[in-house]
C-alpha positions in Angstrom: 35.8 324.7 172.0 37.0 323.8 175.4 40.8 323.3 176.1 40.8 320.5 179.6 43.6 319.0 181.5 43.3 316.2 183.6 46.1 313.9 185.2 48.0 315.7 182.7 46.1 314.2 179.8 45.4 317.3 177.0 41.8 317.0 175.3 40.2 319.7 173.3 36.2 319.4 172.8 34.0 320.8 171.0 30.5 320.6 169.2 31.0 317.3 167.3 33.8 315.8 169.2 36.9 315.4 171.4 40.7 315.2 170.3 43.0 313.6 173.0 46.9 315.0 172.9 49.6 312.4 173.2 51.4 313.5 176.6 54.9 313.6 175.3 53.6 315.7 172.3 55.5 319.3 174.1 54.2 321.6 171.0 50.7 321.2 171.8 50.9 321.5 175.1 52.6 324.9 174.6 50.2 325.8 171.9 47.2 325.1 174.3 48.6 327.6 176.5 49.5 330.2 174.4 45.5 330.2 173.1 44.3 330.2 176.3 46.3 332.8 177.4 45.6 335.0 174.2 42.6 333.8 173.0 40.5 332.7 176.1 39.9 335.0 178.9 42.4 332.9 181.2 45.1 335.7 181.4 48.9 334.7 180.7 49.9 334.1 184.2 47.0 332.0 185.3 47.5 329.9 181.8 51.5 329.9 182.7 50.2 328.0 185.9 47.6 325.6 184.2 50.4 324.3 182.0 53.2 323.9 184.5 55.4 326.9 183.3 56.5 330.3 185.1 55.3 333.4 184.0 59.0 334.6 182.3 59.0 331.4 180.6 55.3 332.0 178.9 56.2 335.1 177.7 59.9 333.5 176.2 57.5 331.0 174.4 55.1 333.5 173.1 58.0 335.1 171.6 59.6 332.1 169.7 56.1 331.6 168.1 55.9 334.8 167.0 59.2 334.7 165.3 59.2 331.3 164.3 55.9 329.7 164.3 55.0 326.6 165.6 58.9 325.3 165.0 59.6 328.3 168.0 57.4 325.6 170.1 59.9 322.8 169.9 61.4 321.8 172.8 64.9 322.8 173.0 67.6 321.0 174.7 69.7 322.4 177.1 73.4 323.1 177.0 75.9 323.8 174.4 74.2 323.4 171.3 78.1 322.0 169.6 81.0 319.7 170.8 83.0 322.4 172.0 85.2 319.9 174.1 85.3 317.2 171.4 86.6 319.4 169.0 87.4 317.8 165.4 91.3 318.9 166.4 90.7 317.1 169.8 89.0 314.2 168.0 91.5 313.9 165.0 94.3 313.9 168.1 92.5 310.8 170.1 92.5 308.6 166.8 96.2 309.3 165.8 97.2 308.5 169.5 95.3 305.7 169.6 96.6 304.4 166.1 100.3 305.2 167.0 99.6 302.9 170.5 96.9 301.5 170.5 97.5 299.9 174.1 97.2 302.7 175.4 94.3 303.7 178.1 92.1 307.0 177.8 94.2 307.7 180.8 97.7 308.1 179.2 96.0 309.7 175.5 94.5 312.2 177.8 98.1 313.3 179.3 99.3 313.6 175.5 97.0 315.9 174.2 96.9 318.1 177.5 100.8 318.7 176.6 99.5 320.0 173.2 97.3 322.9 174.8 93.6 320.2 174.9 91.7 319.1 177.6 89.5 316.3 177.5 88.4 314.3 180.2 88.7 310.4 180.1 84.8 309.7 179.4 85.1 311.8 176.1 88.1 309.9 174.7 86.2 306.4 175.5 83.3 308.0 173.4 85.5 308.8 170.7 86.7 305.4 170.9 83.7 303.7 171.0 82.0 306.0 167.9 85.0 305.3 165.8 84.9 301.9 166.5 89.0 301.8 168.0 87.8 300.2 171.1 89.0 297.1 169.9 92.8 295.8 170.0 94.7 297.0 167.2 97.9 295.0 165.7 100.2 295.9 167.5 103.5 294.3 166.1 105.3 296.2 163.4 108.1 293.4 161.9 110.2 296.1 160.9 110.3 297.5 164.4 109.9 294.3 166.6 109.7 295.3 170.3 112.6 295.6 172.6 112.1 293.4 176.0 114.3 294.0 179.2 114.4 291.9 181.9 113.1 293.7 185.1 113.2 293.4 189.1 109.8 293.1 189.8 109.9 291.8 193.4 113.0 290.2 195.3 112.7 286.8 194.0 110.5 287.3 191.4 111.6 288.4 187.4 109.9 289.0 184.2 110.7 290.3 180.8 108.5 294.1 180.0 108.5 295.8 176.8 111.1 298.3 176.4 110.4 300.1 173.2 109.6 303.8 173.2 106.4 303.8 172.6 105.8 301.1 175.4 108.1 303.1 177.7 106.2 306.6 177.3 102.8 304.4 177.6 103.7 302.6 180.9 104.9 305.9 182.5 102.3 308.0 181.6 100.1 305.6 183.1 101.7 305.3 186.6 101.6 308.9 186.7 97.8 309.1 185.4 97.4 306.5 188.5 99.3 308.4 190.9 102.1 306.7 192.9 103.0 307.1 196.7 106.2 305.7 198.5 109.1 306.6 201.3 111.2 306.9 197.9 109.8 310.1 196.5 112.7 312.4 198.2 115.0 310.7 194.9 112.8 312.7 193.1 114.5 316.1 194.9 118.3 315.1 192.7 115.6 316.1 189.9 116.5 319.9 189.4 120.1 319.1 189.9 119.9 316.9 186.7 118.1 319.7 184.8 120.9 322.1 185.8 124.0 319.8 185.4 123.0 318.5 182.0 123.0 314.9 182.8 120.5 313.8 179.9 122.6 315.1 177.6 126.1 313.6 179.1 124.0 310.2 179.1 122.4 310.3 175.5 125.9 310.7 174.2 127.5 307.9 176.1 124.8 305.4 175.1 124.8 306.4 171.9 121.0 306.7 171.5 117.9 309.2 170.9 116.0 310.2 174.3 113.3 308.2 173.5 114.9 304.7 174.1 115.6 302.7 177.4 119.5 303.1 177.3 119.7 306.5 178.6 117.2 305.7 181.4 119.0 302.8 182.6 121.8 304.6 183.1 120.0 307.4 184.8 119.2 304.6 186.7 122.5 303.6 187.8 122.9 307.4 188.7 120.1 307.6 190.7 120.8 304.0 192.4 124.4 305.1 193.5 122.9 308.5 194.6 121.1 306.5 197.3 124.0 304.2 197.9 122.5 300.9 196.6 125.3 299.9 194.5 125.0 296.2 195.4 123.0 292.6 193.6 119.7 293.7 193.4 118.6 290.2 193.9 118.3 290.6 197.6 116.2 294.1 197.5 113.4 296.2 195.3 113.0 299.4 194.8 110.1 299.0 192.5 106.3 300.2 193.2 107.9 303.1 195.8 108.8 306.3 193.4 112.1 305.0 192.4 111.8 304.0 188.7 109.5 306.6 187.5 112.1 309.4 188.1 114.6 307.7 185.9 112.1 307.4 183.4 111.3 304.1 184.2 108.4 301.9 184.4 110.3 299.3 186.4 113.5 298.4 187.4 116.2 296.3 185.5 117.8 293.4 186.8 121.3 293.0 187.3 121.8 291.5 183.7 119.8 294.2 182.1 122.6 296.5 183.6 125.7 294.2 182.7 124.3 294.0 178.9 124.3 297.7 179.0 127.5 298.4 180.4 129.2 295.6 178.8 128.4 297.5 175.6 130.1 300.4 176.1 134.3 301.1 176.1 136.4 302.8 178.3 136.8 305.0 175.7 133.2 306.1 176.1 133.7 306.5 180.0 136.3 308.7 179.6 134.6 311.0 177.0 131.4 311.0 179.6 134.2 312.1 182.3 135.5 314.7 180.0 132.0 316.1 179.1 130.9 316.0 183.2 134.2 317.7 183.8 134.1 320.6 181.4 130.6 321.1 182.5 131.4 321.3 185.9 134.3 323.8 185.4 131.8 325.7 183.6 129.4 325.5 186.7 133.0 327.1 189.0 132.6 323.6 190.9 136.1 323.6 191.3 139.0 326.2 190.2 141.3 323.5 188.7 144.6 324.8 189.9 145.5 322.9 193.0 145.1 319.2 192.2 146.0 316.2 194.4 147.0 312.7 193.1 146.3 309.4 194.6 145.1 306.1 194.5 142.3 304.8 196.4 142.6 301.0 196.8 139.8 298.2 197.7 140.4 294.7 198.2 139.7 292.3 195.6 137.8 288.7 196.2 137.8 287.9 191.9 139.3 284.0 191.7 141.4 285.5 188.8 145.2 285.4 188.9 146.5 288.8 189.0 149.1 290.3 191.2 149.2 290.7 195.0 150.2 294.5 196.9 151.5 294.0 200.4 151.8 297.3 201.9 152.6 296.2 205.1 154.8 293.8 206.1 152.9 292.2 208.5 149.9 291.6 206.3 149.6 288.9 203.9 149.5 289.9 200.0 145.9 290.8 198.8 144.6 291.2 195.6 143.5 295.0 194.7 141.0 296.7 192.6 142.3 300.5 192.1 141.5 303.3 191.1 143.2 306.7 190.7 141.8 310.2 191.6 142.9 313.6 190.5 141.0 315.5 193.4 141.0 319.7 193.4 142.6 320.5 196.6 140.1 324.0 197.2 136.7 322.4 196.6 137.7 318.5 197.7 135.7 318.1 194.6 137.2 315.2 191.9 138.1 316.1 188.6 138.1 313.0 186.6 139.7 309.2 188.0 140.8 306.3 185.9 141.1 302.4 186.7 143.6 299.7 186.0 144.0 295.7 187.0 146.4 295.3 190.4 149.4 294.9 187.9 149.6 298.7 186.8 151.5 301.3 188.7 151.0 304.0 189.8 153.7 305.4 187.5 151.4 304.2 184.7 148.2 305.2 185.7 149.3 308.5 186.0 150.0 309.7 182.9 146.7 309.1 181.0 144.9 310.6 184.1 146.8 313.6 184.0 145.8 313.6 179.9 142.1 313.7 180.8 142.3 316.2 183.6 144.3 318.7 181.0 141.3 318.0 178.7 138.7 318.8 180.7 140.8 322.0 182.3 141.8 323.2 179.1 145.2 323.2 180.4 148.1 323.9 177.8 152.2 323.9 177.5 151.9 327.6 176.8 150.3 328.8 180.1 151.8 331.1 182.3 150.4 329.7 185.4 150.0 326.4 185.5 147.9 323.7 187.9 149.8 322.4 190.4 150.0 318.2 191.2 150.5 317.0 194.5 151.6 313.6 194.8 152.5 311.3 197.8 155.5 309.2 198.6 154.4 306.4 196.0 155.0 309.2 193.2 158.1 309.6 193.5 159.0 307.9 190.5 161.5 309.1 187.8 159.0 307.9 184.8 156.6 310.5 186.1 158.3 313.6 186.6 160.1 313.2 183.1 156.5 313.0 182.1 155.3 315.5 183.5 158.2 317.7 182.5 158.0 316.6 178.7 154.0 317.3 178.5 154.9 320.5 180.2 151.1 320.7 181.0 151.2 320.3 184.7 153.8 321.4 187.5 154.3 318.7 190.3 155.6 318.4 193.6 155.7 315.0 194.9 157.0 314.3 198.0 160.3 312.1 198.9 160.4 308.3 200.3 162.9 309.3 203.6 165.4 306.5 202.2 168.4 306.1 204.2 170.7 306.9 201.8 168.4 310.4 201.4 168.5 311.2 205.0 172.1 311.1 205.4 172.7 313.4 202.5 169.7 316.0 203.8 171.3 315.8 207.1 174.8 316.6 205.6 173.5 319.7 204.7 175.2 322.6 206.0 173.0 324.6 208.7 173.8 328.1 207.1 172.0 326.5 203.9 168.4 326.8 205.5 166.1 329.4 206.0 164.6 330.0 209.3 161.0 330.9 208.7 160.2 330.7 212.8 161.3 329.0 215.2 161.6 324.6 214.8 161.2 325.5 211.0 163.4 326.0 208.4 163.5 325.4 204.9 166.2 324.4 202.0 166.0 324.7 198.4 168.2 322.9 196.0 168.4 321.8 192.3 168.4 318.0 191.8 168.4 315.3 189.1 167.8 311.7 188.9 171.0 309.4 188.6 170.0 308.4 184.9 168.8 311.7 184.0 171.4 314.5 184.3 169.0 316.8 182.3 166.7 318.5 183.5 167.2 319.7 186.7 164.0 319.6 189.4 163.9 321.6 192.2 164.1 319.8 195.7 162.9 321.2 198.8 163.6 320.3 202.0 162.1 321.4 205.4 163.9 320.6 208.6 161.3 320.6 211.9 162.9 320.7 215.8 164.9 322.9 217.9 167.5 321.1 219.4 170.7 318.9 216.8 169.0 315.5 218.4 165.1 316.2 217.6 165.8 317.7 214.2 163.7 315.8 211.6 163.8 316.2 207.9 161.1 315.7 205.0 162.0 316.0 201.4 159.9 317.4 198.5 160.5 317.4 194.9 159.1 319.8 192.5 159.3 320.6 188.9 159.2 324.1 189.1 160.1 326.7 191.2 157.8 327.3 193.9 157.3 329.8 197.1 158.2 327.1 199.6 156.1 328.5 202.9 152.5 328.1 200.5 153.6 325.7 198.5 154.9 323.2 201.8 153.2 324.3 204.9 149.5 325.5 202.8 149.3 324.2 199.3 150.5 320.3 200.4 148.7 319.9 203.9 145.3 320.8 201.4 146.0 317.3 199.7 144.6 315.7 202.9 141.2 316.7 200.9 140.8 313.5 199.4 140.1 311.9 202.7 137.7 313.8 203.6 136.2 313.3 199.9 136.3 309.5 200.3 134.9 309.6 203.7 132.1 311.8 202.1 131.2 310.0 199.1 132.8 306.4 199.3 129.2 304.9 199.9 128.4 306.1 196.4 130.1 303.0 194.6 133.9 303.2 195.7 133.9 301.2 199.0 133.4 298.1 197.0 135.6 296.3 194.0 132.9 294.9 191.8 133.3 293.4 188.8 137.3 293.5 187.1 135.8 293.8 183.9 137.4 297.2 183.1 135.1 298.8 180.7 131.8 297.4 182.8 133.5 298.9 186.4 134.6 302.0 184.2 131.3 302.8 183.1 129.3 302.5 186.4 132.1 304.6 188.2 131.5 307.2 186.0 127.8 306.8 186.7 128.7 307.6 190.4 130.8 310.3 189.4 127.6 312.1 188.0 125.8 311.0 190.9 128.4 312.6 192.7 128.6 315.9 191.1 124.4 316.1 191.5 124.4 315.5 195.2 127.4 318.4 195.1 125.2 320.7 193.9 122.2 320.1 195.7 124.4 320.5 199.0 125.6 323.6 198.5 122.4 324.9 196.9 120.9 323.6 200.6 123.7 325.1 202.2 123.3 324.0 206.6 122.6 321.3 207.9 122.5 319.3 204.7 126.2 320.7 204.0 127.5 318.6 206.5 125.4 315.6 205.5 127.8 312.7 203.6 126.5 310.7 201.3 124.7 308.1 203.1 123.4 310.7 205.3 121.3 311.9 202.0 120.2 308.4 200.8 118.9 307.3 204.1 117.1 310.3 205.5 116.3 312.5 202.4 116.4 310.6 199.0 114.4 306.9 200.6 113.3 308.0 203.6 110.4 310.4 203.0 107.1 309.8 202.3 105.4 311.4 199.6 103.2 310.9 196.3 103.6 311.8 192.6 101.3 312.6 190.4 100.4 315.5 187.3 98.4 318.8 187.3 97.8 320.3 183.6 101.8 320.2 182.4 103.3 319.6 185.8 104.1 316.6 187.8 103.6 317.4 191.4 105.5 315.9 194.0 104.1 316.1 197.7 106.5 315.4 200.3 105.0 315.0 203.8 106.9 316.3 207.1 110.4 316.3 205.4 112.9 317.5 207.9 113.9 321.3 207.5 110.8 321.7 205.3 110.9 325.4 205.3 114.2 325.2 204.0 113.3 322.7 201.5 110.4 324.3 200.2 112.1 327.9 199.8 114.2 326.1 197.0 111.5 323.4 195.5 108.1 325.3 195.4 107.2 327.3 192.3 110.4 325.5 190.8 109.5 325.7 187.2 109.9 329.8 187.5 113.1 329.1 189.7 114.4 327.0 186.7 113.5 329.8 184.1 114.9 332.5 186.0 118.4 330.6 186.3 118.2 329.5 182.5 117.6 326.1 182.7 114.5 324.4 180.7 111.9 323.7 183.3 110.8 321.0 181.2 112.0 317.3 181.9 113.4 315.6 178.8 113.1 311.5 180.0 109.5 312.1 181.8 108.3 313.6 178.2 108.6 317.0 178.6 106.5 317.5 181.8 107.6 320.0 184.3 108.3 319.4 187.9 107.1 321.2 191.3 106.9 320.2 194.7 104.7 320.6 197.7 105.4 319.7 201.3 102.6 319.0 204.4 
């Protein structure tokens, strides 16, 4: 019998006959071989050649035959012999997620399952898809949980209602970050860490009310973030969508101005006050400030509301002019506020005072039994007998307020005999002496007068009244001239959201001030952590040439969300406190992971 190949056609002949192969019939082929390279005098290498195969592989033939006959001929094909990416965990994973939401791409199921510890790329989950037969739309509604719509800011002019339920919030963010996104807005995403370390999430879960998983908490992380870079006016006339903005508040868009009035308008100034309470204990806890030198005063704005309400005039040649106000309790050592509180233009300062000074003992953990207790300083418009008797009856606080120079006080300071005061150095000299108000007899305050000049005609006099007794060279001529902190603070951080009155709905202005307050604290933290030059940077400083003025893109790596900065200014400085910052974050304590953008960690990189 002969064994012939021609134009790769296999025919065996013999005596009676011929026998034509069918050329995709692989186990003759291979069995020709193997008898001509056995049987026939053709020699294994030579038959290796005939047949198209190298000598190694003839041999690895020969040796399936023998072990398993003509089933060792089959052609095997090559590769993993099992799914061992499309596991049946893997697969079982794919159909829940896409049962759970089924809008959602092979893109954003990937990112889910890589957070459990499985990779698949996007092509296996379509194949999954598409063998279980989910490629089609699922029903979607669920009457008992109808979806929640918001009304976004897509462009300047133009507005449209998105699905804000979680599970269309977690599927539209995982998708911009499966799609990447690149902006001058991505340096927002630096105020990031601060969050982590200040506990913002928290502080903004309980004021909404809500689990993490719902839009409430995020809008307010937006109002955060939006006074952070000192945007606090109608968003009608600007966008900040499609840059990096929304996506690090958790965010798939941003809200209208509604959208954040129906939020606010929600809430109490209860609420507020508990979230300032919360921020401020946490911040004492952080040694932001020491809590023992405080300064009171009120911080003013002018008011264009058509409502009726009352008129200040504090000059008299100024017309009266309708005021929004707000009162701050400022520590004097770290110019860093402690908590504030608002009122209509009809309450006093005298008024306002007292619930302030409640919150601030709250969050200090100040009580009547301390030895040492914080001291108040107050300005001339404090000098009110209805504050010091409540200060004195709480017996929380000590204050020293100083005196209106009245004319009927003048004449009695300058009455005082000369031996009387204490010559500290020359032109100054101080007076101590106990006092009471004209309808209060008891108790006595403590009155301190210093007397400036050298000569009888250029003496001047300032009053200060106190309800305790105090050293009077710190307390007057240190401790008082440190209350000139809180213009520095307002000049620092008034672009935040207290240079303009807003809305005189209390509760709605109560709870986006205390949204700046957070926003406040964060960019606190990540100036000192920055240390020079950014120490000396105010407020709108940040916003305009650090949080929206770099460019940079987002987008994730495994578990991590990787931010890329590009040419940031003082990028050496920057990156010694951003890269690797999920093993920064563990080392200091704080859960790298970020609670709003589902639990994905955060690390930057900067070309």
């Amino acid at each position: 019998m002969n064994i012939n190949i021609s134009n790769h056609h296999l025919r065996f002949t013999g005596p009676a006959g011929s026998l034509l192969v069918p050329d995709d019939d692989e186990v003759s082929h291979r069995l020709a071989m193997l008898i001509e390279g056995e049987c026939e005098q053709l020699g294994p290498t030579k038959a290796a050649q005939k047949y198209g195969f190298t000598r190694q592989r003839y041999y690895q033939i020969l040796a399936h035959f023998y072990e398993e006959g003509a089933e060792g001929l089959i052609l095997q094909t090559p590769g993993p012999r099992t799914n061992y990416r499309r596991t049946d965990q893997a697969v079982r994973l794919v159909i829940r997620c896409r049962f759970l939401d089924p809008e959602a791409s092979p893109a954003v199921i990937g990112q889910k399952i890589r957070q459990q510890g499985i990779v698949l790329s996007d092509r296996s989950i379509e194949r999954i898809i598409a063998d279980y037969g989910l490629q089609k739309k699922l029903y979607a509604l669920n009457p008992a949980n109808p979806p929640q719509f918001v009304q976004t800011q897509r462009t300047r002019k133009k507005q449209r209602p998105v699905p804000a339920d979680p599970k269309s919030l977690e599927r539209q963010n995982r998708q911009l970050l499966a799609d990447k996104i690149s902006g001058n807005q991505i340096g927002i995403w630096l105020l990031l860490p601060e969050h982590l370390r200040l506990g913002t999430w928290d502080l903004l879960c309980s004021w909404s009310a809500q689990p993490p998983e719902r839009v409430e908490p995020r809008l307010a992380l937006h109002l955060v973030n939006e006074a952070a870079m000192c945007l606090c006016s109608y968003r009608q006339r600007r966008t900040l969508s499609q840059k990096g903005f929304e996506l690090a508040n958790g965010l798939p868009f941003v809200p209208t101005d509604l959208a954040i009035h129906d939020l606010l308008a929600a809430h109490t100034v209860a609420q507020a006050q508990q979230l300032q309470i919360g921020l401020g204990k946490l911040r004492r806890a952080s040694r932001h400030f020491p809590g023992t030198l405080l300064a009171l005063d009120p911080h003013r704005m002018l008011s264009y509301s058509q409502r009726q309400m009352r008129r200040h005039r504090f000059n008299p040649e100024h017309k009266p002019a309708k005021m929004a106000q707000t009162f701050f309790l400022l520590d004097c050592h770290s110019a860093q506020p402690v908590c504030f509180t608002l009122s209509s233009s009809a309450q006093s300062v005298t008024q306002a005072s007292p619930a302030l000074l409640h919150m601030a003992a709250e969050i200090l953990g100040a009580v009547p039994s301390a030895k040492d207790k914080p001291l108040i300083l107050a300005d001339k418009e404090h000098f009110a007998e209805e504050l010091f008797q409540s200060v004195r009856q709480d017996n929380v606080f000590d204050l020293l307020c100083a005196q209106p120079a009245y004319p009927q006080l003048r004449t009695r300071w300058q009455k005082i005999p000369p031996a009387s005061f204490h010559e500290h150095w020359p032109g100054y000299a101080t007076c101590a002496r106990p006092y009471h108000f004209q309808h209060q007899p008891e108790p006595t305050y403590y009155e301190y007068i210093q007397r400036t000049g050298c000569r009888p005609e250029d003496l001047h006099y300032q009053g200060f009244l106190g309800t305790a007794q105090l050293e009077r060279i710190p307390a007057l001529t240190k401790n008082y001239p440190d209350r000139w902190h809180v213009e520095e603070f307002f000049k620092f951080n008034q672009a935040l959201g207290w240079h303009r009155a807003g809305t005189l709905n209390l509760n709605i202005r109560f709870g986006h001030l205390s949204m700046v307050l957070l926003a406040q604290a964060a960019i606190h933290q990540l100036r000192q952590r920055l240390d020079h030059p950014f120490l000396q940077w105010d407020a709108l400083h940040f916003a305009r040439h650090l949080f929206e003025g770099l460019e940079g893109d987002v987008r994730v790596e495994n578990q991590t969300i990787v931010v890329t900065l590009y040419n940031p200014p003082n990028a050496s400085l920057l990156q010694s406190h951003y890269e690797h910052l999920p093993e920064k974050l563990a080392r200091e304590g704080v859960n790298p992971c970020i609670p709003w953008l589902y639990n994905f960690k955060i690390d930057f990189r900067f070309k």
